[in-house]
Every structure is written in C-alpha cells, then in structure tokens.
C-alpha positions as CSV (number, residue, x, y, z in Angstrom):
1,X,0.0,0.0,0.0
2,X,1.5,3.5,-0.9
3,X,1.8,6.2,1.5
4,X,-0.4,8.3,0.1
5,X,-3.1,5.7,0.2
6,X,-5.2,7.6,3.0
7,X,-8.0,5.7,2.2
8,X,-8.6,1.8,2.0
9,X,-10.9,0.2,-0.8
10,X,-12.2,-3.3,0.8
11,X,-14.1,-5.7,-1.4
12,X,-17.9,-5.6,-0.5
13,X,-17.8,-8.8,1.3
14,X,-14.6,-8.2,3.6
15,X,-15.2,-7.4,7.2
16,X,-12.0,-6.6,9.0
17,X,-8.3,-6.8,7.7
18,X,-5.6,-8.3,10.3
19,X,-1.8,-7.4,9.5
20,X,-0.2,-9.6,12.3
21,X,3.5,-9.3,13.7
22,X,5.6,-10.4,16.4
23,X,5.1,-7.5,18.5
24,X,3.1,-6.6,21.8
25,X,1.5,-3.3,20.1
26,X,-1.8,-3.6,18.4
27,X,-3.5,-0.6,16.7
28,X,-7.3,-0.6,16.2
29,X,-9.4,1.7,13.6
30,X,-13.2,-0.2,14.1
31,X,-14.9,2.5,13.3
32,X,-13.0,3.6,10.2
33,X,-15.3,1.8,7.7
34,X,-18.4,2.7,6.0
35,X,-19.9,-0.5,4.0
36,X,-23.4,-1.6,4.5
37,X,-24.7,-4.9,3.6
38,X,-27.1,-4.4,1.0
39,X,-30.3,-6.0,3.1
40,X,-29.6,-3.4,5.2
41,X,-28.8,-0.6,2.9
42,X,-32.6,-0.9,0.8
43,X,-33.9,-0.1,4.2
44,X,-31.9,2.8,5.4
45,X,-33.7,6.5,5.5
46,X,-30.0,7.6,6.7
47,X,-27.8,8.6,3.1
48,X,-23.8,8.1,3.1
49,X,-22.9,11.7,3.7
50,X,-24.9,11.6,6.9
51,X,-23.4,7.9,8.2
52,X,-19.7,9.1,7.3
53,X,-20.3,12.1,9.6
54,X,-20.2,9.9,12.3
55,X,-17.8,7.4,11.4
56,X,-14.1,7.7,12.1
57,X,-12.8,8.0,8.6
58,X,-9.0,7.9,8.0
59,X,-8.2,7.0,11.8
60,X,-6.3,3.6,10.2
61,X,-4.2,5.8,8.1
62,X,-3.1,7.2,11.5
63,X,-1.6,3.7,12.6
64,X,-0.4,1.9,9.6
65,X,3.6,2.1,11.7
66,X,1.6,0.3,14.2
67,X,3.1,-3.7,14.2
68,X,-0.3,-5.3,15.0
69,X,-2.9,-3.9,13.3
70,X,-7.2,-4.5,12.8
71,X,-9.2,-2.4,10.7
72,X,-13.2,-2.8,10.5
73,X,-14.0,-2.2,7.3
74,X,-17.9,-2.0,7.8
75,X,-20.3,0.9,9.2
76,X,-20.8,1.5,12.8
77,X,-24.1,2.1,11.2
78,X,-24.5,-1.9,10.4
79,X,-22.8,-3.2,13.7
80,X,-21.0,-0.7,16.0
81,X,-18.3,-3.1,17.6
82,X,-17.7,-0.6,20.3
83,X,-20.6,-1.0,22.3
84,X,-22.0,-4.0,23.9
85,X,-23.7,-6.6,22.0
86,X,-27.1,-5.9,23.2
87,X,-26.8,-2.3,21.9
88,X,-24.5,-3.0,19.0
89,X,-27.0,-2.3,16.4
90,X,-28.7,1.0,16.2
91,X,-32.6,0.2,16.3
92,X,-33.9,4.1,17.1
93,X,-32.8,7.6,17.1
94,X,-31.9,7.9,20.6
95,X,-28.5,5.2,20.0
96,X,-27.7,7.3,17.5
97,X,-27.3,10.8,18.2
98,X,-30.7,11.5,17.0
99,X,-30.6,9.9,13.9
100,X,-33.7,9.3,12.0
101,X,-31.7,5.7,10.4
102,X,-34.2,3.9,9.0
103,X,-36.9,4.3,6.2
104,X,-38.1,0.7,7.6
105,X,-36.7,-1.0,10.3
106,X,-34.1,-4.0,9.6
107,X,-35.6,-7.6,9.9
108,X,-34.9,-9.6,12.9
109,X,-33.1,-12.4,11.5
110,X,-30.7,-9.5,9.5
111,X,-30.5,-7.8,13.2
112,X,-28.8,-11.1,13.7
113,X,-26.7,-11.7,11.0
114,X,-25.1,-8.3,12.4
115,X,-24.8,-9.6,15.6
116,X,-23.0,-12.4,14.3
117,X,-20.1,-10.2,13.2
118,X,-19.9,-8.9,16.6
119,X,-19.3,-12.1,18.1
120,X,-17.3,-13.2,16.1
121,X,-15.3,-10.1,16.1
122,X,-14.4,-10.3,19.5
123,X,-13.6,-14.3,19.7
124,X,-11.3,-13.0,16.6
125,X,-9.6,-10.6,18.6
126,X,-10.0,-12.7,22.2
127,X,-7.3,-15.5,19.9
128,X,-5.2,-12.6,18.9
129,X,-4.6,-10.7,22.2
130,X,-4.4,-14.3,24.1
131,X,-1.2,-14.8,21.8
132,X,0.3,-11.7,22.1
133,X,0.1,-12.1,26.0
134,X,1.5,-16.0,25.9
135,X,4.5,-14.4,23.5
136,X,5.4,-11.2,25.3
137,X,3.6,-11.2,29.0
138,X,1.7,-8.1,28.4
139,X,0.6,-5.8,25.5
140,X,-0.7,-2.1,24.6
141,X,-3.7,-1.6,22.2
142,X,-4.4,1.7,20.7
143,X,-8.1,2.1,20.3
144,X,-8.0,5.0,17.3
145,X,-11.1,6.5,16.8
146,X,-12.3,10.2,16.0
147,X,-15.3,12.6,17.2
148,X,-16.9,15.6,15.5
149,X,-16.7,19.1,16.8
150,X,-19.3,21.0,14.6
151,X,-22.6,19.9,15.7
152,X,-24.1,23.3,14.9
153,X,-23.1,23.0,11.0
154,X,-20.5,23.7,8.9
155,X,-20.7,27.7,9.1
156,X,-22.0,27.0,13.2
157,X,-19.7,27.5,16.4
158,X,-17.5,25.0,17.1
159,X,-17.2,22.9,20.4
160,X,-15.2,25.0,22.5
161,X,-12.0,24.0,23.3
162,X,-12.1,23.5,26.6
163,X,-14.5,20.6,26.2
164,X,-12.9,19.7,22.9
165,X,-8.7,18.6,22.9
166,X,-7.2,17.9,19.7
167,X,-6.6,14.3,21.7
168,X,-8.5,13.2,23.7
169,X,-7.2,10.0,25.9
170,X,-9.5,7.7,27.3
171,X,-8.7,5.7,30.4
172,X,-12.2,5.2,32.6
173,X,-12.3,1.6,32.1
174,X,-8.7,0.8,32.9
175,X,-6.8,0.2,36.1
176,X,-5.3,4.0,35.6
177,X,-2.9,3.4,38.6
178,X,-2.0,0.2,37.4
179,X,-0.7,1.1,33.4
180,X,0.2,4.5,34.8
181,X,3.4,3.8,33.7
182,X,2.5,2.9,30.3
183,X,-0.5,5.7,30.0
184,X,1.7,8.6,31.4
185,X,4.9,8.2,29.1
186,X,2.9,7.9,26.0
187,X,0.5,11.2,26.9
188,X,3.7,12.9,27.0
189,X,4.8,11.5,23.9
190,X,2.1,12.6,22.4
191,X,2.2,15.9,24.1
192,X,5.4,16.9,22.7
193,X,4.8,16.9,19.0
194,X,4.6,19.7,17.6
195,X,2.0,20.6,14.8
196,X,1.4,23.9,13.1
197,X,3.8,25.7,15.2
198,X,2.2,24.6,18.9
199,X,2.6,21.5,20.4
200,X,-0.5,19.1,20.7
201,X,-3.3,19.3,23.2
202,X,-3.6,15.9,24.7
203,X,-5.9,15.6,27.4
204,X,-7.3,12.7,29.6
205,X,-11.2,12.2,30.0
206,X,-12.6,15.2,28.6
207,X,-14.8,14.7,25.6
208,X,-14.9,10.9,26.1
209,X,-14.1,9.0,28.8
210,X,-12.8,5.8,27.0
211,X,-15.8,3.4,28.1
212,X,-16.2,2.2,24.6
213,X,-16.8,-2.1,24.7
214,X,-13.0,-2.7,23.2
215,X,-11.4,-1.4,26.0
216,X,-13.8,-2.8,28.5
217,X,-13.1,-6.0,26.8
218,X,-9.3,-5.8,26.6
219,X,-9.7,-4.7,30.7
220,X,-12.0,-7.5,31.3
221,X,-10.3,-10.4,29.9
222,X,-6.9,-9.2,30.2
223,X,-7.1,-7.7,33.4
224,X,-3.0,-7.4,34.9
225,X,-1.3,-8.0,31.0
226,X,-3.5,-5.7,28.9
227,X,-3.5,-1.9,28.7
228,X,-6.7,-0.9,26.2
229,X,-6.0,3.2,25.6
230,X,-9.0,4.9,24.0
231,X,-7.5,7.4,21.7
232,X,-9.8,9.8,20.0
233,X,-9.2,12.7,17.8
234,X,-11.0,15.8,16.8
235,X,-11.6,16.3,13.4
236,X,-9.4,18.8,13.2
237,X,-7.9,16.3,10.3
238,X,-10.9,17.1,7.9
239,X,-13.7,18.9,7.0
240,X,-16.7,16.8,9.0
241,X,-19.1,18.3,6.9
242,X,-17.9,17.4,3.6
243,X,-15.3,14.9,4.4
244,X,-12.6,16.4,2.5
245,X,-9.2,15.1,4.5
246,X,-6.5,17.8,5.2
247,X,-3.3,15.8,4.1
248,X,-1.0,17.0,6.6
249,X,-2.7,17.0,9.4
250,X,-2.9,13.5,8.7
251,X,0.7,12.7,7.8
252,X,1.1,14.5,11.1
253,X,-1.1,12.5,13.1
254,X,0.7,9.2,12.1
255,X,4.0,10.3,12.4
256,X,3.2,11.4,16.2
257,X,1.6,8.0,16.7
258,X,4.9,6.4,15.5
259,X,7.1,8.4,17.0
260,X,5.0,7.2,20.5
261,X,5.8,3.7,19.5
262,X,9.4,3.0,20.6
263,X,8.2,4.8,24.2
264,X,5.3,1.9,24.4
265,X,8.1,-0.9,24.0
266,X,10.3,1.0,26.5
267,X,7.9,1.3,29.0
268,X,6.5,-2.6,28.7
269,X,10.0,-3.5,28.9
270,X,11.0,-1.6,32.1
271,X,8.0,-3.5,33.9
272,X,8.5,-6.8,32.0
C-alpha cells in the first residue's frame, strides 16, 4: 500500500483486515469503515454523507507504523463493535445521536446476522490478544477513533476548546494506577509533537471517557497483562461536513503516533 493511500478500498464482502507481527503493540481503527450490507442498505432513510459524519474515517491511516494492526471495514451504522452486543446495532434515534436511520426498520433475522459479526469479532480478537500475551507477557492496544466538533453546522460555532482537545485520551475503564506507567509516558509523547507551530493538546477524560466495549473487553479479559487506551481525535484532520481530508494533518497524526511507538516498547519493557 502506498503512503499516500489515505483511504482503504475493501471488497464488499470483507469485514476486517488483520496485519499480524511479532510485537506486543496492536492498533485498532473499528470504526473507520463505511460499507453496509445491502439487506440493510434498501432499508436505510439515513444517506452516506450523513453515516460518514459519524464514522471515524481515516483514523487507520493514522496507525499503519503500528506492528499489530485490525481495521473494521464495515459501518458502525451496520454493527458498532464498540458498544456492547445488546446495543450494538442502532434500532432508534436515541442510539444514534438523534438519527432518523431507517426508512423501515431491519428484519430480525438480519438484526442477527449483524450480531454475528460482533461475536465473532471479539472471539477474533480474544485468539489474537491471548497470543500476544502468551509471547510477550503483556501488551498495549491503541483504540483510534475520531469525534466531531461542529454539531451546529458547517458555518456554526465550534465545540469550544475546553471541552474539545485535539486528543482526547481515554482511560475510565482501565486500572489507571495500574498502566500508569504505560499511560503517562505515552501522553507525554504525544504531548510533545509539535503541529502547526504549537505542540499538541492531549488531554485525559474530557470529551470521552474511553468506556467504549473494546477497551472494557481488553480490561476485562486481560485484566493485569493488557493496557486498552481509547485514543480519539477531533476532526481537526478534515472537513466533518464534507469529508474532504486535510493531508498533513494526517501525515502528522501518524507520524506522532509512531514516534509514540518506541516509548510503548520502553515502558513494557522496564516493567516486563
């Protein structure tokens, strides 16, 4: 894949992508995609434009220097891996920000066949973290994800700043005093890249609070070896509205997630 691939083009049948290496860092993007099975799709009210404003596009650009990677390639909008099962598909407007989704709802037993993904999602990457732990002890997954900060419209206020970081780390479900030494390294990491002249606002619990059903999984089943750190950035990296990507914001947002790398292995290997 080139580097200024910033986009993936799965085939209409693939579900996730794995690239698999011998190393205890694992990047996520599981809300990057935005395919819809086509049972689904016939029924939908919702258009593309108005699903992608919601998605998380380009956050797998972001960690293609990460060793270990998954990207989901369908919509949250079909199965939303990163909340729990029971509220994994978005049935009314209230699970989705208001959303008026469908033109008529989905059938049960397609309902089900989205469930299905989300099992077997998380049995998929249950195998995966279980052999990263047996080879290395422990491990770090960075949960990428992005959130929008122009509700009001594209000529509207923005979120103010104070409530909106350009980073914001999530760490509720987590041990925090446990992977401190993980979680405070790599915040500073993070913190001292410098983009556009000012170095980048990274702060912990503000917009989100990292209770997404990934992390609370990784937390859950890997309780003392694995550190889940919900990452999410402001889309400060494109134009919400339209979806136009602004190229070096994004070149700059995977070169600062690289450059955290090496500080993940060095703080897994002080405590190894």
């Amino acid at each position: 894949m080139a580097d200024q691939d910033f986009s993936l083009s799965p085939s209409p049948d693939d579900l996730w992508s794995v690239h698999r290496a011998s190393s205890p860092l694992i990047g996520t993007a599981i809300h990057n995609g935005g395919a819809v099975r086509s049972e689904l799709l016939e029924r939908m009210k919702l258009d593309a434009a108005g699903r992608r404003r919601e998605e998380d596009p380009f956050t797998e650009f972001t960690l293609r220097d990460v060793p270990n990677r998954v990207v989901f390639h369908r919509s949250r909008f079909e199965i939303d891996l990163n909340r729990a099962r029971d509220g994994a598909v978005y049935l009314t407007p209230e699970q989705a920000w208001g959303l008026d989704i469908w033109a008529q709802q989905p059938a049960p037993e397609a309902v089900t066949r989205s469930l299905r993904t989300h099992d077997a999602y998380y049995a998929m990457l249950g195998q995966m973290l279980g052999d990263i732990e047996a080879e290395f002890g422990s491990f770090v997954l960075l949960d990428m994800h992005s959130y929008n900060h122009r509700r009001n419209g594209p000529d509207g206020d923005p979120t103010p700043v104070n409530q909106a970081p350009a980073i914001n780390i999530g760490t509720s479900s987590m041990n925090r005093e446990r992977w401190a030494y993980v979680v405070d390294p790599f915040v500073d990491s993070l913190r001292s890249f410098s983009f556009r002249g000012a170095p980048m606002d990274v702060r912990e619990n503000v917009a989100f609070q990292g209770r997404g059903e990934q992390t609370r999984f990784v937390h859950e089943r890997f309780p003392e070896t694995g550190c889940a750190i919900a990452i999410e950035f402001k889309k400060f990296f494109m134009d919400e509205w339209t979806g136009e990507p602004d190229l070096e914001a994004l070149l700059a947002m995977r070169a600062m997630v690289t450059q955290s790398l090496p500080v993940l292995l060095d703080s897994l290997a002080r405590h190894a």
